[in-house]
N, C-alpha and C positions, 0 to 999 in steps of 0.2 A: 336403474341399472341393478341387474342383482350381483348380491356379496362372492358369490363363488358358485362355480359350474364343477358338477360332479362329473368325471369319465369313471367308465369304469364303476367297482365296486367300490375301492376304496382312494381313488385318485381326485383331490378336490383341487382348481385351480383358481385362485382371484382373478379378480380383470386385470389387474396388471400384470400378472402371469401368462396370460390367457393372451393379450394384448402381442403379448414378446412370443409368444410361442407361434400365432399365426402370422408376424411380422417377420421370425425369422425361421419360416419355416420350407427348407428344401428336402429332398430323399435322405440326404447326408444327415439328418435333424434324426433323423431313426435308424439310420445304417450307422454312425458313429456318434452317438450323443455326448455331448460334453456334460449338459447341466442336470443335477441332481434330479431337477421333476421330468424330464425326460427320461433316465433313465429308471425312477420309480413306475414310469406307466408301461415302461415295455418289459421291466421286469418279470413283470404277472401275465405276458402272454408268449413270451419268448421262446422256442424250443430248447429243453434243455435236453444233455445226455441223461437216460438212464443211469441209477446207481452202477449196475455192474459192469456198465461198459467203461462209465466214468473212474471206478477203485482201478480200473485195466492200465490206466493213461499213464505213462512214467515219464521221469524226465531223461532219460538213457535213453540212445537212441535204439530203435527196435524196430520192425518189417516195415512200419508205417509211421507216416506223420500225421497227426491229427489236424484239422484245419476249423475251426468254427469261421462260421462265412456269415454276415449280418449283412443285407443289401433291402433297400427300400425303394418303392416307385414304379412305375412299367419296368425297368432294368427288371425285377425281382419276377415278374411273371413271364418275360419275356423274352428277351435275348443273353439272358443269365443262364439258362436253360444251355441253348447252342451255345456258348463260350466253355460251361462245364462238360458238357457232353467229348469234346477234345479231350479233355483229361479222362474221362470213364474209358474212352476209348483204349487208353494208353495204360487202363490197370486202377486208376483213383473210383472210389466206391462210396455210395450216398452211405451214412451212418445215421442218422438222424437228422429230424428237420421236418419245417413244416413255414406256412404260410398265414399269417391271419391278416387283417384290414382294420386301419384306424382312417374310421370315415371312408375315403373312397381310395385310401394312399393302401398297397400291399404292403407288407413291413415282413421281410423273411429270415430265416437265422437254418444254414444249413451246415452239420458238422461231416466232412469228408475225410476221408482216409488216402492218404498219395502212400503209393510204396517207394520206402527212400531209397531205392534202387533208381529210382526214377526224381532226383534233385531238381533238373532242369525244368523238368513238367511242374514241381510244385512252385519255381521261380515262377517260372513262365504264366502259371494259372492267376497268381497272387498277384503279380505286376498287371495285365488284363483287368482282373476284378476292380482291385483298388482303382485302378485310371477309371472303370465304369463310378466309381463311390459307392462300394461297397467296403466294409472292413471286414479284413483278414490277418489272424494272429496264429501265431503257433500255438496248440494248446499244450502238445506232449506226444509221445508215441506210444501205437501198441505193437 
């Protein structure tokens, strides 16, 4: 049996690691990680904001609310799509974001802008996503 399995560049996992990660491993395992070596391996592929849009973000509220969106599985290529496209429709605006693949799973991290003129839409989009398992947090506004 070997000692540890490499992902990645710098992500080393022992078998017993390795063991627990494909034993407990559902979309939620990357859309909302709990444990430290999870969150180290999606750190290094995750979408982040740009610096300048990121020094933008305040905690006052301001035209818009920021939303970072983390969802993993077919949901992420999927029908995540149609559920956000509702809110685009209503004024909410892609900001960054992007897709990559661990193994065959899509793991996505998309940061949107709701204008908080429009509260309801961003209840309403956040309750939708979460029920799918996807994580959605308030970042800030700009």
């Amino acid at each position: 049996m070997p000692s540890a399995v490499t992902i990645g560049k710098s992500l080393c996992l022992s078998p017993p690691d390795l063991t627990r990660v494909r034993r407990e491993f559902s979309p939620t395992l990357f859309s909302d990680p709990k444990q430290a070596i999870t969150k180290s391996l999606l750190a290094g592929i995750r979408a982040q904001l740009p610096e300048y849009i990121a020094s933008a973000i305040h905690a006052e509220s301001g035209r818009e609310a920021v939303l970072p969106i983390d969802v993993a599985g077919e949901y992420a290529q999927h029908q995540f799509f149609a559920d956000l496209a509702v809110g685009f429709s209503r004024g909410a605006r892609l900001i960054e974001g992007g897709i990559e693949h661990i193994r065959a799973t899509p793991v996505a991290r998309f940061f949107i802008a709701v204008p908080t003129t429009e509260g309801e839409l961003a209840g309403d989009l956040k309750r939708k996503l979460i029920a799918a398992g996807a994580r959605v947090v308030m970042l800030g506004y700009v």
